[in-house]
C-alpha positions as CSV (number, residue, x, y, z in Angstrom):
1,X,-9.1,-81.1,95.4
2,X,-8.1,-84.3,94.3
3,X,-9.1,-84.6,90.4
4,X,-10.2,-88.2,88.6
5,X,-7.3,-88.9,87.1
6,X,-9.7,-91.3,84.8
7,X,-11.2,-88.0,83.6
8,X,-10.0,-87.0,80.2
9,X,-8.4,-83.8,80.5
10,X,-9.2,-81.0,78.0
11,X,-6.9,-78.9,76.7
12,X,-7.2,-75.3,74.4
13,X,-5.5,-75.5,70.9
14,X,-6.2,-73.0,68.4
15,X,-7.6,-73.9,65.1
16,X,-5.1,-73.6,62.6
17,X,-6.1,-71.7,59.2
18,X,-7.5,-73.1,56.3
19,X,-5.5,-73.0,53.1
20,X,-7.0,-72.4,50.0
21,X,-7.8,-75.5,47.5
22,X,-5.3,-75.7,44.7
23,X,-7.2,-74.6,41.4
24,X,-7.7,-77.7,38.8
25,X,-5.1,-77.7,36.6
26,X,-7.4,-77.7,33.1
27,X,-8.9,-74.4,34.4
28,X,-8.3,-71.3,32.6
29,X,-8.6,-67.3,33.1
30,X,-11.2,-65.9,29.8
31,X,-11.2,-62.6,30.3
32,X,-8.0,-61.4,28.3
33,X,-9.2,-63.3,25.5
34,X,-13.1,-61.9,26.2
35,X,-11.6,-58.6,26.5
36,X,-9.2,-58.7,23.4
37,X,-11.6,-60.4,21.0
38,X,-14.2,-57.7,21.9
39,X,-11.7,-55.4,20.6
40,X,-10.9,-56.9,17.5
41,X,-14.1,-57.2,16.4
42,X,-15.1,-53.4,17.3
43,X,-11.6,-52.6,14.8
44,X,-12.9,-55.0,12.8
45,X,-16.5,-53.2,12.5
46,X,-14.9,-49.9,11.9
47,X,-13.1,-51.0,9.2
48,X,-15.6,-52.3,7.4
49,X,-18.2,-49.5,8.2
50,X,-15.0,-47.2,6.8
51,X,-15.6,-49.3,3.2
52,X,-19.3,-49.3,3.1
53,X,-19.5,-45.6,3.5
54,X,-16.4,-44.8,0.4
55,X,-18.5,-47.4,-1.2
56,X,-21.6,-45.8,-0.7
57,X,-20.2,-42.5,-1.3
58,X,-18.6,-43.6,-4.2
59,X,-21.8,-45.1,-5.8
60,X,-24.4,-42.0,-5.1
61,X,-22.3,-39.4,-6.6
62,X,-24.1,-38.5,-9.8
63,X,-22.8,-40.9,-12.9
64,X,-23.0,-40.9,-16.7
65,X,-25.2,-43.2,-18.6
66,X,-23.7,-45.9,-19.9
67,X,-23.4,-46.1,-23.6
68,X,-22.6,-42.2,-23.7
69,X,-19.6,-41.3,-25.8
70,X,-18.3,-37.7,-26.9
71,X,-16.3,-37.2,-29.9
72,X,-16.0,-41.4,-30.1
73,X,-14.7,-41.6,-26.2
74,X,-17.4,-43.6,-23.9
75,X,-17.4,-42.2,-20.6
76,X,-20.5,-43.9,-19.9
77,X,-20.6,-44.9,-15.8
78,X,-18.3,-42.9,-14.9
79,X,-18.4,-39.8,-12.7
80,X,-18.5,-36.5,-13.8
81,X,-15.1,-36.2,-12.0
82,X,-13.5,-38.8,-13.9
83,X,-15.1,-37.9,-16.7
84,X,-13.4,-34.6,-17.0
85,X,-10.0,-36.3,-16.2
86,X,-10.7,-38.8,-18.9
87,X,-11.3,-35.9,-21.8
88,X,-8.7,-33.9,-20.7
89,X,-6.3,-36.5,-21.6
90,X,-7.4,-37.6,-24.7
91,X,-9.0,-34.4,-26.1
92,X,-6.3,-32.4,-25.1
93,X,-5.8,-30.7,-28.6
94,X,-7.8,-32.3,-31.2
95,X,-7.8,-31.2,-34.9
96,X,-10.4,-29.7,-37.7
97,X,-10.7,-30.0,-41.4
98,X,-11.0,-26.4,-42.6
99,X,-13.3,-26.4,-45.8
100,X,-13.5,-24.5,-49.2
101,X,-15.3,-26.3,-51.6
102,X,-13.2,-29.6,-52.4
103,X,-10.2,-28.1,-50.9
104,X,-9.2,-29.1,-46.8
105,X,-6.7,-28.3,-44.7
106,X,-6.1,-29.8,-41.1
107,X,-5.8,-26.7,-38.3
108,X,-5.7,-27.7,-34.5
109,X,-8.0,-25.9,-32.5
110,X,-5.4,-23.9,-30.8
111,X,-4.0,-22.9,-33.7
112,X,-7.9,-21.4,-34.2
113,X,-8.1,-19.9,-30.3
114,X,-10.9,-22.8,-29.7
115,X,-10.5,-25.0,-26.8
116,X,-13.7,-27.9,-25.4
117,X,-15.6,-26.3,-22.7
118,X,-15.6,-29.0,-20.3
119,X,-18.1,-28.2,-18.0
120,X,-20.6,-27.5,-20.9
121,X,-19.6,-30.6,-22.3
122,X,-20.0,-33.2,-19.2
123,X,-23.3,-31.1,-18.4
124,X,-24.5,-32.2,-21.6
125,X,-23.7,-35.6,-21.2
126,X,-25.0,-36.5,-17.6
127,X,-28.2,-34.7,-18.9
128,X,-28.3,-37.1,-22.0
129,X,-30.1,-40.8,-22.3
130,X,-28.0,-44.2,-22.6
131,X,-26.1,-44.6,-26.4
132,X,-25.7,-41.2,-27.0
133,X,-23.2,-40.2,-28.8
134,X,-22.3,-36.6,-28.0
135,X,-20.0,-33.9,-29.5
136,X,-18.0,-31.8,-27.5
137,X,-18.8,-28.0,-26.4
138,X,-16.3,-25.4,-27.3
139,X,-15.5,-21.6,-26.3
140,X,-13.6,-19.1,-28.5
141,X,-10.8,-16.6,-28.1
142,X,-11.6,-14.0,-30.9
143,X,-8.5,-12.3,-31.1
144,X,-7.0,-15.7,-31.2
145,X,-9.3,-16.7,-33.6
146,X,-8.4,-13.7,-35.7
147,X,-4.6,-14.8,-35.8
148,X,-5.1,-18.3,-36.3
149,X,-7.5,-17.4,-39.6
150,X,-5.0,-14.9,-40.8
151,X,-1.8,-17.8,-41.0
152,X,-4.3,-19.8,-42.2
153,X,-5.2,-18.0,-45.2
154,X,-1.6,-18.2,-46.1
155,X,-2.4,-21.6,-47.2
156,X,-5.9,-20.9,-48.3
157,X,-6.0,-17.9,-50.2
158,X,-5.4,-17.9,-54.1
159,X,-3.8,-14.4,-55.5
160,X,-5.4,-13.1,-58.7
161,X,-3.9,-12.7,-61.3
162,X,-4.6,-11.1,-65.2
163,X,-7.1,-12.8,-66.3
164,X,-8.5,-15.3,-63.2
165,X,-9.9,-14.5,-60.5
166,X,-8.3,-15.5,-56.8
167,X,-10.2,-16.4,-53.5
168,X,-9.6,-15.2,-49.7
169,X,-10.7,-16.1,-46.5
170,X,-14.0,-13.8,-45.4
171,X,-12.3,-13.8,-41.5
172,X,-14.6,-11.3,-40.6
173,X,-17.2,-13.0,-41.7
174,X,-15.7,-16.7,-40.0
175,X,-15.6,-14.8,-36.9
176,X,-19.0,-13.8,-36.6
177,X,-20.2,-17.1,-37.3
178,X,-17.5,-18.8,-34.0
179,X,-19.0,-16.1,-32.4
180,X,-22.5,-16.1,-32.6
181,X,-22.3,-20.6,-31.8
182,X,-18.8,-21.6,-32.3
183,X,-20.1,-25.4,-31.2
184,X,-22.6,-25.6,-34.2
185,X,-20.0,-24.2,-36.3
186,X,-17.7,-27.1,-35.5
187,X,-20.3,-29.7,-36.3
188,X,-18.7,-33.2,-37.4
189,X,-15.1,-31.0,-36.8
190,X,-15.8,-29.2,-39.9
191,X,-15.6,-25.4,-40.3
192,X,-16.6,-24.3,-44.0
193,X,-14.6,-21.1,-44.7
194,X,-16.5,-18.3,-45.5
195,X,-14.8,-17.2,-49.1
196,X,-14.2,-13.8,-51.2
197,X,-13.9,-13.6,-55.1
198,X,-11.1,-11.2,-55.5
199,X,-11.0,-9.4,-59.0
200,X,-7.7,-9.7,-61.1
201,X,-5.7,-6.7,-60.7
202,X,-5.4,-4.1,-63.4
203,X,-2.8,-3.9,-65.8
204,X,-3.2,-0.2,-67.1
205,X,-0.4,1.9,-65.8
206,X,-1.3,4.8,-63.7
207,X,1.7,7.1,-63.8
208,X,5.2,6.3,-64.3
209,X,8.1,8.0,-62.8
210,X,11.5,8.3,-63.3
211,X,14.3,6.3,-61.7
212,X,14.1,3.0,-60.4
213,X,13.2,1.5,-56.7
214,X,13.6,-1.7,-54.9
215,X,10.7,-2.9,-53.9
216,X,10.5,-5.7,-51.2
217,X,7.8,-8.1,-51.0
218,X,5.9,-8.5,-48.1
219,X,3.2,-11.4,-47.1
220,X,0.1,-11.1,-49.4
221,X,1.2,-9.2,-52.2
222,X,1.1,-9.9,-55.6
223,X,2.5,-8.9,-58.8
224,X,-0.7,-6.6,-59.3
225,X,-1.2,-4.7,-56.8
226,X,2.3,-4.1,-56.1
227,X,2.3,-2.8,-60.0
228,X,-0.7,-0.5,-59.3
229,X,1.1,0.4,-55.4
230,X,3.9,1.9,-57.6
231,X,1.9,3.0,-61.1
232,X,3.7,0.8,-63.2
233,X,2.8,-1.6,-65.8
234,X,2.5,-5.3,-64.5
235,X,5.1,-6.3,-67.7
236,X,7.3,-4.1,-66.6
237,X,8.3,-5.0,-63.4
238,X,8.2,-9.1,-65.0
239,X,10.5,-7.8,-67.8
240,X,12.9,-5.6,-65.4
241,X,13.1,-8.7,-63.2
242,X,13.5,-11.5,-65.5
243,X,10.5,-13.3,-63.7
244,X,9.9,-16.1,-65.6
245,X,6.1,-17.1,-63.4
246,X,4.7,-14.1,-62.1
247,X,2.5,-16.0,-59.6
248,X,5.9,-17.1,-58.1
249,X,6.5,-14.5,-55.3
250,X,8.2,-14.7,-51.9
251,X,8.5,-12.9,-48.7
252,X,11.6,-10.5,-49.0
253,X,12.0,-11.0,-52.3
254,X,13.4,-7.8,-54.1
255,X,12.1,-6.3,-57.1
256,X,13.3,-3.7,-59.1
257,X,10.0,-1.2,-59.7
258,X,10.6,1.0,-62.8
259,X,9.8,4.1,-60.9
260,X,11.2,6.6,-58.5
261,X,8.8,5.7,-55.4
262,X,5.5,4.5,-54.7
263,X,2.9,6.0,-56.7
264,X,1.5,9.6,-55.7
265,X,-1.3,11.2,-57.3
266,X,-0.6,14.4,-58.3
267,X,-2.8,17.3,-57.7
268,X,-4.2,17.6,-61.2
269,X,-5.0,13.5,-60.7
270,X,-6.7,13.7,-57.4
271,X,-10.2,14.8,-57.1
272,X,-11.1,18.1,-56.1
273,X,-11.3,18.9,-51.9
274,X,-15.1,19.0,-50.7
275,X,-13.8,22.3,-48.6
276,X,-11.2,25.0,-50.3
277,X,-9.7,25.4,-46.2
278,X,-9.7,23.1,-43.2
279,X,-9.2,19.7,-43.2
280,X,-10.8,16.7,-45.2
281,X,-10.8,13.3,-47.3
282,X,-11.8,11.9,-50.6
283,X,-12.7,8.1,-50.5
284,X,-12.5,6.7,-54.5
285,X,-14.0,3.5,-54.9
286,X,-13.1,3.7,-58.6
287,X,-9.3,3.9,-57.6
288,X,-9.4,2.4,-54.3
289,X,-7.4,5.6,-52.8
290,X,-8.0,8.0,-50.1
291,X,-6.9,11.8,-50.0
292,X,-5.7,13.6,-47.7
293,X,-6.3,17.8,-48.0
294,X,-5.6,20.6,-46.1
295,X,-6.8,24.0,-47.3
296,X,-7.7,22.1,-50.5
297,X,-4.5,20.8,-50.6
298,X,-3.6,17.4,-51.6
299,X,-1.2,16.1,-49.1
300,X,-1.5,12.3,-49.4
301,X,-2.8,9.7,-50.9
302,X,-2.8,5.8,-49.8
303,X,-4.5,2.4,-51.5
304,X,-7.6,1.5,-49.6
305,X,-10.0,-1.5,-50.1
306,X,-13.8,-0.3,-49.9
307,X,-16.5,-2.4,-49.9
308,X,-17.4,-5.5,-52.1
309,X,-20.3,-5.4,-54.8
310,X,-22.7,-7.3,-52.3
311,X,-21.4,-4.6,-49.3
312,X,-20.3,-1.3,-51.1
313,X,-19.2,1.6,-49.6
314,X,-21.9,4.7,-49.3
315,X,-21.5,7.3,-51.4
316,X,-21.9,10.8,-50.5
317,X,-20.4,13.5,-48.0
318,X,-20.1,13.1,-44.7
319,X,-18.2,14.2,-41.4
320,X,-16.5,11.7,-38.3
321,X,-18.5,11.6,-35.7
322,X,-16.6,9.6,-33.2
323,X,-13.3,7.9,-33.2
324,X,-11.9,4.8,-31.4
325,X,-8.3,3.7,-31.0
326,X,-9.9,0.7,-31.0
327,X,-12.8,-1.0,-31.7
328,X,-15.0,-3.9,-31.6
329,X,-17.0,-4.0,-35.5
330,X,-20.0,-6.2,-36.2
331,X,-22.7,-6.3,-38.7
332,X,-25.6,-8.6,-39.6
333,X,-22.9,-11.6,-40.3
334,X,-19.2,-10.6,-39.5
335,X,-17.7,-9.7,-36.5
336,X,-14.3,-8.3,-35.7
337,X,-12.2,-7.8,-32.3
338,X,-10.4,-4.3,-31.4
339,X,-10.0,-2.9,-35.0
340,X,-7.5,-0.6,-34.6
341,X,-7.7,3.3,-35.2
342,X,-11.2,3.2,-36.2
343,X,-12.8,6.7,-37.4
344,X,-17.2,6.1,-38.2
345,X,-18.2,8.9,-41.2
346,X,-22.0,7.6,-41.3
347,X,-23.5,5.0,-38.8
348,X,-21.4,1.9,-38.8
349,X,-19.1,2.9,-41.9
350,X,-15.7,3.4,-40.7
351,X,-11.9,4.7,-41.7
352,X,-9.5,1.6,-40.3
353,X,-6.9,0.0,-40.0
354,X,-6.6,-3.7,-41.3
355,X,-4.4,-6.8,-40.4
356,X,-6.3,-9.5,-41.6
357,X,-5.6,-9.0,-45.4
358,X,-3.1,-7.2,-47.3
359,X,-4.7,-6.9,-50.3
360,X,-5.0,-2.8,-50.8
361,X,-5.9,-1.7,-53.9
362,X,-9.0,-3.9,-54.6
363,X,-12.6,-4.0,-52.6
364,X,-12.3,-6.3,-49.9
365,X,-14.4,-5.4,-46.8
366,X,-18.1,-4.8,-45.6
367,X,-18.2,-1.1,-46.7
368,X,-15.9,0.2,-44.4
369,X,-12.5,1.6,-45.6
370,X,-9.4,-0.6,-44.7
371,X,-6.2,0.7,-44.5
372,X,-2.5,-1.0,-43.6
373,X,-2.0,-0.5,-39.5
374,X,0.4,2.5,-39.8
375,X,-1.5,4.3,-42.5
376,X,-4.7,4.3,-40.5
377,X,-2.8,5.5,-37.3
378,X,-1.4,8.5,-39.7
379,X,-4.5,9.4,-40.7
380,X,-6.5,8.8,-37.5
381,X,-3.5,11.2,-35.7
382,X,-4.1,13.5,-38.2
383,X,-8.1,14.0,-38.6
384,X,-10.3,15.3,-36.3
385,X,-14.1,14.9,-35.2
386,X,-15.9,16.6,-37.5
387,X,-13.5,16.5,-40.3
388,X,-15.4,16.2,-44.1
389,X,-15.3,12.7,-45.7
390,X,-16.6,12.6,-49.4
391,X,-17.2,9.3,-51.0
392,X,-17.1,8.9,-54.6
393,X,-17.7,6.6,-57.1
């Protein structure tokens, strides 16, 4: 078949693919940045959502009025916890002015077993308006309390002396009163001393003995009652010693007593027993002595202090009833911590020992009869519950 070979053929070619259009070259891919910016600001939210809640925390917790000072520090706006810090720093061991009159010594308040109560103290003051100006709280160690006013009336006590009277430190009477509100007590970091007018030792002599002894002095004695310890005449101990002030004593000091030993009643000087067998004791307020008898037998004899004109010892017979080695004592304005080898003859009068004076010989206490430590332990070893106790004038 013979094709027209003016006839345009047509032939099969396959369509060749299409290739994609270049992209413009000023376009650019977002998303990194979309993705990273996003991420950055979410960091950048926590961080600040981080702040506002310290910052919120930090301004709700419970703050101090401002203007509120205590003991002249102003802790106003602050929190209670910095607050605490702030006083613990600065009132760390503050001093008092002990008081007698126009006499003052400065004491720290360790030195008086007194320390701020803290908690007391910033209670008070987030409780208390703008401006006020606070004093601190305290709490009190009574044994330490007890020390503190016993090397304090080293300095504070005057020793009698023929002729004038001296002046001691009432502890158990300071005591009570830290005690009862040791805060109000402190007021304006004052503490007025309770005092005690002591009467100026005798001078008689009691008995003398042969021989001599060396006597050596101890803290709180004096030229009188060492004298009266021994039965000697005050003179002659100043003439045997060439001491040219009596009132100049010292601790260890030796003195030459004109006298074999420390004074001992004899049986003819003692008062009679209150029972001919058995145990008991004789109290004399007149001599500031106590007896010792068995069988009616004097045994021995010690100094005592009784009770002061305003607190005297009872007079009368009586009998122990209980006995404590040691005991809290208190009455209607003194107070004192583990007394030790405490024997009670009638209600709250009481056969003791004493380490807050040393002044045997002379009243001194609340009625109660004080003796030095060791005495009192002999005597509450030795005694029993129901042994007789007369008291005499």
């Amino acid at each position: 078949m013979r094709t027209n070979l003016n006839q345009e053929t047509q032939v099969y070619r396959p369509t060749p693919p299409k290739r994609p259009k270049p992209a413009p070259k000023n376009q650019r891919n977002w998303l990194p940045w979309i993705i990273g910016g996003g991420t950055l600001f979410i960091g950048f939210s926590m961080v600040f959502g981080v702040i506002a809640l310290v910052a919120i925390l930090y301004f709700s917790q419970p703050r101090i009025a401002s203007g509120v000072s205590v003991a002249g520090l102003s802790i106003g706006g602050k929190s209670a916890e910095d607050a605490a810090e702030y006083l613990a720093q600065n009132l760390a061991n503050p001093s008092i002015t002990a008081v007698d009159g126009d006499r003052r010594w400065l004491v720290t308040l360790a030195e008086l077993g007194i320390s701020i109560d803290v908690d007391s103290t910033l209670q008070t003051a987030e409780d208390s308006p703008a401006d006020s100006i606070l004093q601190p709280r305290y709490i009190v160690d009574l044994g330490q309390a007890q020390n503190g006013l016993i090397n304090l009336s080293e300095l504070v006590n005057i020793e009698p002396k023929p002729g004038q009277m001296g002046r001691a430190i009432d502890i158990p009477v300071v005591l009570d009163r830290l005690r009862v509100n040791v805060t109000s007590e402190l007021a304006d970091n004052i503490i007025e001393l309770a005092m005690i007018d002591v009467e100026p030792p005798e001078t008689d002599t009691v008995n003398a003995l042969e021989g001599t002894t060396t006597h050596i002095v101890e803290k709180g004695q004096e030229l009188g009652l060492i004298a009266r310890e021994y039965g000697v005449d005050i003179d002659e101990i100043i003439s045997l010693n060439n001491i040219s002030d009596p009132d100049l004593l010292y601790i260890g000091q030796e003195l030459i007593i004109p006298a074999g030993g420390v004074y001992t009643p004899t049986a003819a000087e003692a008062p009679p027993a209150p029972t001919a067998s058995g145990k008991s004791i004789v109290v004399s307020n007149d001599k500031q002595r106590i007896y010792a008898y068995e069988n009616g037998q004097l045994i021995r004899s010690h100094l005592v202090s009784t009770g002061l004109p305003a607190t005297p010892t009872v007079l009368g017979d009586y009998k122990i009833y209980v006995k404590y080695l040691a005991d809290d004592m208190s009455g209607p304005d003194y107070f004192l911590p583990q007394v030790p080898y405490t024997m009670y003859f009638y209600q709250g009068y009481g056969i003791h020992g004493t380490y807050w004076h040393n002044s045997f010989g002379r009243p001194m206490s609340h009625g109660c009869v004080n003796l030095p430590i060791s005495e009192a332990q002999w005597f509450f070893e030795w005694a029993e519950v129901g042994t007789p106790v007369r008291v005499i004038a």
